[in-house]
ROTI-913025 format. One line per field, with one value per residue (C-alpha): residue number from 1; x, y, z. Coordinates in pm, 1 decimal, always signed. Example, Ala and Ser with C-alpha at 12.3 -4.5 7.8 and 13.67 -1.06 7.14 Angstrom:
2
pos = c(1 / 2)
xx = c(+1230.0 / +1367.0)
yy = c(-450.0 / -106.0)
zz = c(+780.0 / +714.0)
This chain:
326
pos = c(1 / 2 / 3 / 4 / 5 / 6 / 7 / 8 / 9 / 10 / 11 / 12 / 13 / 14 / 15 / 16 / 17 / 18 / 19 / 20 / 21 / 22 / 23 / 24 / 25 / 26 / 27 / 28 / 29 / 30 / 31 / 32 / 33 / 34 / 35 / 36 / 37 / 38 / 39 / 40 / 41 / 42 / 43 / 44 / 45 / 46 / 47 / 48 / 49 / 50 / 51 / 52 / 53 / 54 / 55 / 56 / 57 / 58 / 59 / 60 / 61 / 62 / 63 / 64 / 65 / 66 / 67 / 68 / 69 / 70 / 71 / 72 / 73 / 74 / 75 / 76 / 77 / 78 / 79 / 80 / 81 / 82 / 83 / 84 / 85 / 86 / 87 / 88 / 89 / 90 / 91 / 92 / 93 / 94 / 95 / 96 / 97 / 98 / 99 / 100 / 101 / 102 / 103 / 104 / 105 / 106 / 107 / 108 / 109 / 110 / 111 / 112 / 113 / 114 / 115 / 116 / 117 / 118 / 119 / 120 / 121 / 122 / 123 / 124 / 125 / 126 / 127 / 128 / 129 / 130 / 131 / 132 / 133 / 134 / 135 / 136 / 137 / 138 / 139 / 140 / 141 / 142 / 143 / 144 / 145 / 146 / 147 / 148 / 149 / 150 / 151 / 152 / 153 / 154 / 155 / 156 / 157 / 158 / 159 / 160 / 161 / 162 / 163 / 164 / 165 / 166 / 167 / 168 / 169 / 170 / 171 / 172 / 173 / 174 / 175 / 176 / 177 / 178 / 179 / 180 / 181 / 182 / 183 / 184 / 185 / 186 / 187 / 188 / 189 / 190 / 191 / 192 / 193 / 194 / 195 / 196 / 197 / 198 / 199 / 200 / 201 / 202 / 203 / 204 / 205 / 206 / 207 / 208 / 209 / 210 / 211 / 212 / 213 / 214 / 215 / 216 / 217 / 218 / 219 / 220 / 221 / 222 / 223 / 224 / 225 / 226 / 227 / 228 / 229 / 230 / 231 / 232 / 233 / 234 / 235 / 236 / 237 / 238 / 239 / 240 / 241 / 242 / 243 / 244 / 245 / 246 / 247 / 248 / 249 / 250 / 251 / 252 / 253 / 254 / 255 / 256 / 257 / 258 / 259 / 260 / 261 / 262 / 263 / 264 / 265 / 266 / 267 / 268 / 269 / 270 / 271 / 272 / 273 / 274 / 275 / 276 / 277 / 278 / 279 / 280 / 281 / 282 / 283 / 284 / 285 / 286 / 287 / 288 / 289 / 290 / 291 / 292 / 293 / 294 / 295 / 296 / 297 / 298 / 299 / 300 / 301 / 302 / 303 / 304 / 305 / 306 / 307 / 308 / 309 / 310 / 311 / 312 / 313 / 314 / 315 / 316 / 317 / 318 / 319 / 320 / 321 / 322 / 323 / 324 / 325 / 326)
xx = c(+434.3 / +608.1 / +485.0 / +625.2 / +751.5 / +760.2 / +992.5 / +890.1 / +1137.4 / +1043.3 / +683.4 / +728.5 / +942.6 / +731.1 / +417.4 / +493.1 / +177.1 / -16.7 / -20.7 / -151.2 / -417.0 / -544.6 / -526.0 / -726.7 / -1016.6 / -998.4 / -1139.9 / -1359.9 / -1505.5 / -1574.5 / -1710.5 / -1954.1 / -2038.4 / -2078.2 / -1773.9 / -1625.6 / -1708.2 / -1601.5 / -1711.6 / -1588.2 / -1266.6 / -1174.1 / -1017.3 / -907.0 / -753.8 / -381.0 / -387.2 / -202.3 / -350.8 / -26.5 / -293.9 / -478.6 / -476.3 / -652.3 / -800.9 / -929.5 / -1056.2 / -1229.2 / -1290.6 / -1252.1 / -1317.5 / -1141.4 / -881.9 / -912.4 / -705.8 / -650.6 / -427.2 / -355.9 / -147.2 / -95.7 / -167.8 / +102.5 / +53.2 / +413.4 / +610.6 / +553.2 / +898.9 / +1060.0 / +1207.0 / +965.2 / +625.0 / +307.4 / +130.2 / +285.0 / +211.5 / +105.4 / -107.9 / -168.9 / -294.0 / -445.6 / -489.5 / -869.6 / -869.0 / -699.9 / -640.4 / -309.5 / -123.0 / +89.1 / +186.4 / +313.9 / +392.0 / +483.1 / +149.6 / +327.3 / +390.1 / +112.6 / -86.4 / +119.1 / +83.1 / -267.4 / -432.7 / -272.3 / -372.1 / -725.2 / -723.0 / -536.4 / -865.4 / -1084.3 / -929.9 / -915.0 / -1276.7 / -1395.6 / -1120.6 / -1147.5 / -951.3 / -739.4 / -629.6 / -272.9 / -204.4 / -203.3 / -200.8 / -24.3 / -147.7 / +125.8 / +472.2 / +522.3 / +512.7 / +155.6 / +221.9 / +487.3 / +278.3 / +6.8 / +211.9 / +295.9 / -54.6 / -194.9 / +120.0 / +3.2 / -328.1 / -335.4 / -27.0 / +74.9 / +190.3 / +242.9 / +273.8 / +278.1 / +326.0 / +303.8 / +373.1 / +389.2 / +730.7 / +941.5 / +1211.2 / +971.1 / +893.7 / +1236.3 / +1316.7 / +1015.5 / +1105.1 / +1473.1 / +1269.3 / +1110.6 / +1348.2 / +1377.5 / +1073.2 / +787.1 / +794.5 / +777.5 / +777.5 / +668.1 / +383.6 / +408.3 / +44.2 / -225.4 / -385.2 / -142.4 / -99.5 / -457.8 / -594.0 / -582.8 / -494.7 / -738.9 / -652.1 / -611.3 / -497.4 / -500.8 / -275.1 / -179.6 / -213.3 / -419.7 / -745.6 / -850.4 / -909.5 / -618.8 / -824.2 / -1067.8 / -1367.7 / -1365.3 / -992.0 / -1154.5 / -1160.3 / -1460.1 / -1385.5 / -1166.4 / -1125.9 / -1029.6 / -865.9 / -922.5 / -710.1 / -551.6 / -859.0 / -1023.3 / -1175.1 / -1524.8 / -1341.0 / -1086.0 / -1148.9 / -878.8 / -1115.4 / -1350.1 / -1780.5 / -1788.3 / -1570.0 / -1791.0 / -2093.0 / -1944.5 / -1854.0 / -2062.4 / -1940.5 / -1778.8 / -1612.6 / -1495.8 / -1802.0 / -2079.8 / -2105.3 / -1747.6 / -1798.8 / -2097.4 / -1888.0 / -1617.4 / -1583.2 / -1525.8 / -1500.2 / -1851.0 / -2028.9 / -1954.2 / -2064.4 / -2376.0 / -2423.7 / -2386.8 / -2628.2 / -2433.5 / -2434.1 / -2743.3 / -2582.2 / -2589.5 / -2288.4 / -2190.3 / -2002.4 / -1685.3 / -1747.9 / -2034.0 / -1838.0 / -1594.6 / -1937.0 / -2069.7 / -2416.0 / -2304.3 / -2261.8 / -1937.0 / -1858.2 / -2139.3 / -1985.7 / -1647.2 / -1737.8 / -1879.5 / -1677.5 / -1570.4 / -1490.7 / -1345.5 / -1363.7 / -1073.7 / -1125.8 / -938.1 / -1061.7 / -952.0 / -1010.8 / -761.1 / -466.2 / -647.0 / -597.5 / -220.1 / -116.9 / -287.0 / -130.3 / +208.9 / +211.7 / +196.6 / +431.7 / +702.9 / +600.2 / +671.7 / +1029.7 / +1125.9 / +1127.4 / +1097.5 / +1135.8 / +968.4 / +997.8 / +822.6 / +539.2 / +293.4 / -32.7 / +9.8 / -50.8 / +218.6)
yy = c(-249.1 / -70.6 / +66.5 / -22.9 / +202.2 / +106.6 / +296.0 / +338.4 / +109.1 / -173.9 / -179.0 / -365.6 / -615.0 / -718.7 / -783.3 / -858.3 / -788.6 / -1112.0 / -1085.2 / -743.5 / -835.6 / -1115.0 / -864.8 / -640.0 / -904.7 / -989.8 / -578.0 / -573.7 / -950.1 / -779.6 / -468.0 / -654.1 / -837.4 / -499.9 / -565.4 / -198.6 / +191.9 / +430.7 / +760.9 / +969.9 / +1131.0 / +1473.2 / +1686.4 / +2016.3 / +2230.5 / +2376.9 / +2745.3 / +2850.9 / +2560.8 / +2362.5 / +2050.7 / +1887.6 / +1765.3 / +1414.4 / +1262.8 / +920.1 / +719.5 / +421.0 / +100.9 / -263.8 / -572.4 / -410.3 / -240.7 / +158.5 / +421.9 / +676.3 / +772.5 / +1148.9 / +1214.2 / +1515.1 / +1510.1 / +1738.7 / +1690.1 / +1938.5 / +1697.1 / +1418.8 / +1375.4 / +1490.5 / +1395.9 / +1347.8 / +1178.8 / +1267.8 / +1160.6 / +1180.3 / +1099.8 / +847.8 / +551.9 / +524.1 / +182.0 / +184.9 / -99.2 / -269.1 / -296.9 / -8.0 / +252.7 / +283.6 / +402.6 / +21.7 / +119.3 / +423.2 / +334.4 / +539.4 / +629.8 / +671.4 / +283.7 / +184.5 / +395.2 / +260.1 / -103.4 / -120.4 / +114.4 / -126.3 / -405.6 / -359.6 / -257.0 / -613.7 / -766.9 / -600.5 / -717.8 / -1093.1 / -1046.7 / -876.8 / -897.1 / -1197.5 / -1463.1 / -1429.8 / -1093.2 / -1013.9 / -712.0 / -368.8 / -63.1 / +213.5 / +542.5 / +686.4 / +598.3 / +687.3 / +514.7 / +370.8 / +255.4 / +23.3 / -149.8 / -156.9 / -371.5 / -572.7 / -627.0 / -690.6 / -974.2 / -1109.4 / -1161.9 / -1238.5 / -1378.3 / -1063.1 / -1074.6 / -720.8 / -387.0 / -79.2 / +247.9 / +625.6 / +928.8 / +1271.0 / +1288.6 / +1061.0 / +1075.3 / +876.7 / +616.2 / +525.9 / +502.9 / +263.1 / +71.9 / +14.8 / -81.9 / -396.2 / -493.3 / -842.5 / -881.1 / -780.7 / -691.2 / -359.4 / -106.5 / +279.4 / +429.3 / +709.8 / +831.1 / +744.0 / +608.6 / +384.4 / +253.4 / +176.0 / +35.6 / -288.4 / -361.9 / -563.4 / -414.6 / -45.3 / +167.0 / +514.4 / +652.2 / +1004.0 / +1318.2 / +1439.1 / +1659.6 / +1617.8 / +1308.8 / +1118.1 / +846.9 / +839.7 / +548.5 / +568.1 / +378.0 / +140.3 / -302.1 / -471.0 / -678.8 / -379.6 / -403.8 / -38.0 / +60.4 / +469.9 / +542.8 / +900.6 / +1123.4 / +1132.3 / +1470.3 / +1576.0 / +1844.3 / +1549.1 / +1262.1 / +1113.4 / +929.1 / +1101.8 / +1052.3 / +813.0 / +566.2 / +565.5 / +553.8 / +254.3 / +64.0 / -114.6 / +1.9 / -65.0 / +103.8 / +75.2 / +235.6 / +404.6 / +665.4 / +785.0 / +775.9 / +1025.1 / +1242.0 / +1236.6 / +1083.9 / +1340.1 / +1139.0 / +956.8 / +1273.3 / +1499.8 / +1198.7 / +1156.6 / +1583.8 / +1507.4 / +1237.7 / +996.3 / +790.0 / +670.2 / +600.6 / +223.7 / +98.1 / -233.6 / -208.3 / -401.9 / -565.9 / -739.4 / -888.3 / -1050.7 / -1162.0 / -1336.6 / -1130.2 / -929.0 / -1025.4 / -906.3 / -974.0 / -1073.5 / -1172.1 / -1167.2 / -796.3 / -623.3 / -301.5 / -293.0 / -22.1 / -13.9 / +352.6 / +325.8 / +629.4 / +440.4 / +317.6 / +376.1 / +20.7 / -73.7 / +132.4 / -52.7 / -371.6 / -317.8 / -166.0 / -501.0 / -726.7 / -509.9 / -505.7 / -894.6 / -980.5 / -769.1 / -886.3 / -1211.8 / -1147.3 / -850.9 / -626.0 / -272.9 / +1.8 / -19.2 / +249.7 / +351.3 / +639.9 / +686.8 / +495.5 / +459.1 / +678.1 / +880.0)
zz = c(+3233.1 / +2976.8 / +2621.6 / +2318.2 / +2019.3 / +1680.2 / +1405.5 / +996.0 / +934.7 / +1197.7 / +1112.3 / +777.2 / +887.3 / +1176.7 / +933.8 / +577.4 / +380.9 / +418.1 / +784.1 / +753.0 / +450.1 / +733.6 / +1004.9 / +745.8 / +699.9 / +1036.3 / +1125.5 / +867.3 / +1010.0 / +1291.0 / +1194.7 / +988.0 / +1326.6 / +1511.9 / +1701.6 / +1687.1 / +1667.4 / +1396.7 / +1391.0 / +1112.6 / +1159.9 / +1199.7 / +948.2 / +997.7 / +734.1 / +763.3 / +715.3 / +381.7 / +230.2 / +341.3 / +393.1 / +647.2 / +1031.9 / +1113.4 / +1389.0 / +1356.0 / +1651.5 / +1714.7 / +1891.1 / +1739.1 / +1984.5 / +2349.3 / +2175.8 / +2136.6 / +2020.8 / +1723.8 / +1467.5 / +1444.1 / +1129.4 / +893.8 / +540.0 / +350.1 / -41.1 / -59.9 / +87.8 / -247.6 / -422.8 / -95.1 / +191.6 / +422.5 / +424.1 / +277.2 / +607.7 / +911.8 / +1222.1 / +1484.9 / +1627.6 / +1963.6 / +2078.6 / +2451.4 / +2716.6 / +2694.2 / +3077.4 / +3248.9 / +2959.1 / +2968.6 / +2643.8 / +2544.1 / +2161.3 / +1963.8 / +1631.3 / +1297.9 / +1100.6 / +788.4 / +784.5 / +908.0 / +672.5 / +333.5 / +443.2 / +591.6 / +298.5 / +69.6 / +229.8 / +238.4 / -142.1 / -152.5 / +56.5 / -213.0 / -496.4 / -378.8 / -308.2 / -665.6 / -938.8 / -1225.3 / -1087.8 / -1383.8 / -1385.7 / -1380.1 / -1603.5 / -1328.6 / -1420.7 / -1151.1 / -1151.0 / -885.6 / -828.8 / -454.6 / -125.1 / -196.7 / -567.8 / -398.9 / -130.0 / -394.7 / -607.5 / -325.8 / -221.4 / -553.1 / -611.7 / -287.9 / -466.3 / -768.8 / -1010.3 / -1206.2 / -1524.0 / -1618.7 / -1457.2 / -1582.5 / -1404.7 / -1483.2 / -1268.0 / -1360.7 / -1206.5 / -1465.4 / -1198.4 / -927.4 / -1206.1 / -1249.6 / -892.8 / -839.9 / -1197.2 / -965.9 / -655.5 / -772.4 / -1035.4 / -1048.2 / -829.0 / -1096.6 / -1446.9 / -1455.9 / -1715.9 / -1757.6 / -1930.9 / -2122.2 / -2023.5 / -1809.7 / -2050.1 / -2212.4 / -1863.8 / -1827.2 / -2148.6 / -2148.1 / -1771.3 / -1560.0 / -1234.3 / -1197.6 / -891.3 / -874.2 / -597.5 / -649.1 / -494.7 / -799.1 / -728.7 / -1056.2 / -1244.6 / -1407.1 / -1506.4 / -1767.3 / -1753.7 / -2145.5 / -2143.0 / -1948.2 / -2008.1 / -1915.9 / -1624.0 / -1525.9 / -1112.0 / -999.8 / -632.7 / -618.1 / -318.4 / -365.6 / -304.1 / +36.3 / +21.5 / -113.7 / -370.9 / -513.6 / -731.3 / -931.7 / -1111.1 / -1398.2 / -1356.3 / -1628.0 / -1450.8 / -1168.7 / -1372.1 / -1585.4 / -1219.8 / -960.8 / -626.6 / -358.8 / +14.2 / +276.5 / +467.6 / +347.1 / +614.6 / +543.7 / +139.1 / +169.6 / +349.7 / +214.3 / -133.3 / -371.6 / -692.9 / -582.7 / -434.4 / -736.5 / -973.4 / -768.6 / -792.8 / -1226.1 / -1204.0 / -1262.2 / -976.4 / -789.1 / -435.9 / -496.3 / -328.8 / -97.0 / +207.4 / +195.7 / +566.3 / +388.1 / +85.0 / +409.7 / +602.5 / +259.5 / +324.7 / -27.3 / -353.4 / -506.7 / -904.3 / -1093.3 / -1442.4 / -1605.1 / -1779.8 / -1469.7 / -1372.6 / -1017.1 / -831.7 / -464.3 / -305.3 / -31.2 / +229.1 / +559.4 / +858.1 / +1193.0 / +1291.1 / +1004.7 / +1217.6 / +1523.2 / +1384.4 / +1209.7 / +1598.8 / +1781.0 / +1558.1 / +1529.8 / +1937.1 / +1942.7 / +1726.4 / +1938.3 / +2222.6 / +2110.4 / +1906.5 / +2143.9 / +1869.4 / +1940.1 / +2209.1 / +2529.7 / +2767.0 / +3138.1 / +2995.6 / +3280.7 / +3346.7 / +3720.1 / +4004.7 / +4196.6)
């Protein structure tokens, strides 16, 4: 048997982003069923404060493996990722590594994806004006998720870099109607769905600008001592994550609005919303909020469904890497 590699650039193509939304709810189904194990991942700081090394493993169904990617917040507006790395899927039955794929990929599709799952499962059926907070690799599967979603009718977008806004503004021309914000706020007020996907440690958005009905993704900050998100958002918002083990670890925009006292550590797991045991949206005003940390079973379940779909089309590299004895 031989084990497959998968590029950056031939993850995409092999699952557009409604097969990887349905791979997406398809994890979370099964977390919710207590199909799979998740302990929190590892994080070890880079010395120089160059960033962070992850380990995130975990079981969903048979399948095992990890992702082990680096999180470099120098590299935005270069040439290379933000978070690279790898995904290592492993062989239920004997153990043997079958899949290394790209993280970076991965990473931008599946995080995207699941912020995609969220927002079919809380935003107003009727929202179509987004606001972008974050022009980079995530701001573009964002769209794209949100598009797959719901029927957008506006998008706005606003980066500190104006260079990175007009290079995504070029990127979905004639795809979305797209058009830059001079401000945060001008990009927000107004908007019915909001993502925030920067590198920002401190907030860029500010719950005062806020619609009712408002459905937020807060992706960029995974670290207790970020939040891109200010404590009256979060105190204006019923919420929502991913898991709640990982969000009092390691949410910084919750935890330090929970430290002001202005969150009470209410919050609804998003593996319940899929299972129907949770109520999402109560009313067309209510504030929601989705806290997106990442999951290893997300990678787990982008890799499974990535490996079958080159099995089946040949896509791919597949090479002879151990697994047998000599």
């Amino acid at each position: 048997m031989k084990t497959l590699i998968l590029t950056q650039h031939e993850i995409p193509a092999l699952l557009p982003m409604a097969g990887m939304i349905d791979a997406m709810e398809g994890a979370f189904r099964a977390l919710s069923a207590g199909d799979a194990r998740l302990p929190l991942r590892s994080v070890q700081p880079l010395s120089g404060d160059r960033g962070n090394f992850a380990v995130m493993p975990g079981q969903l169904g048979g399948d095992f493996g990890l992702k082990v990617i680096a999180v470099m917040p120098g590299n935005h507006g270069g040439p290379h990722d933000s978070h690279p790395g790898a995904v290592l899927l492993f062989d239920p039955e004997t153990g043997r590594l079958i899949a290394l794929m790209d993280a970076s990929a991965i990473t931008a599709l599946r995080t995207a994806a699941v912020s995609g799952l969220a927002t079919r499962l809380l935003a107003r059926p009727n929202a179509g004006t987004l606001a972008l907070l974050g022009a980079g690799t995530q701001a573009r599967t964002h769209l794209e998720a949100m598009a797959e979603v719901r029927a957008l009718n506006a998008v706005r977008v606003w980066s500190r870099r104006r260079e990175t806004v007009d290079a995504f503004i070029e990127w979905a021309a004639g795809r979305w109607p797209v058009a830059a914000a001079a401000s945060p706020r001008e990009a927000v007020e107004g908007a019915d769905l909001v993502c925030t996907v920067t590198a920002a440690a401190t907030p860029v958005l500010e719950g005062a600008w806020l619609a009712p009905g408002t459905h937020i993704n807060a992706v960029g900050a995974s670290l207790r001592t970020t939040r891109e998100i200010d404590v009256q958002a979060v105190s204006r918002a019923s919420i929502f994550v991913d898991r709640a083990e990982s969000a009092l670890a390691e949410a910084g925009e919750l935890l330090q609005a929970r430290e002001e006292g202005a969150w009470d550590g209410t919050m609804t797991e998003l593996a319940d919303l899929v299972a129907g045991t949770a109520r999402g949206r109560a009313d067309d005003r209510e504030i929601t909020l989705f806290e997106s940390l990442g999951l290893a079973i997300e990678d787990l379940a982008a890799a499974r469904a990535l490996y079958e779909r080159a099995k089946a089309s040949g896509a791919g590299t597949w090479i002879e890497f151990g697994g047998y004895r000599t």
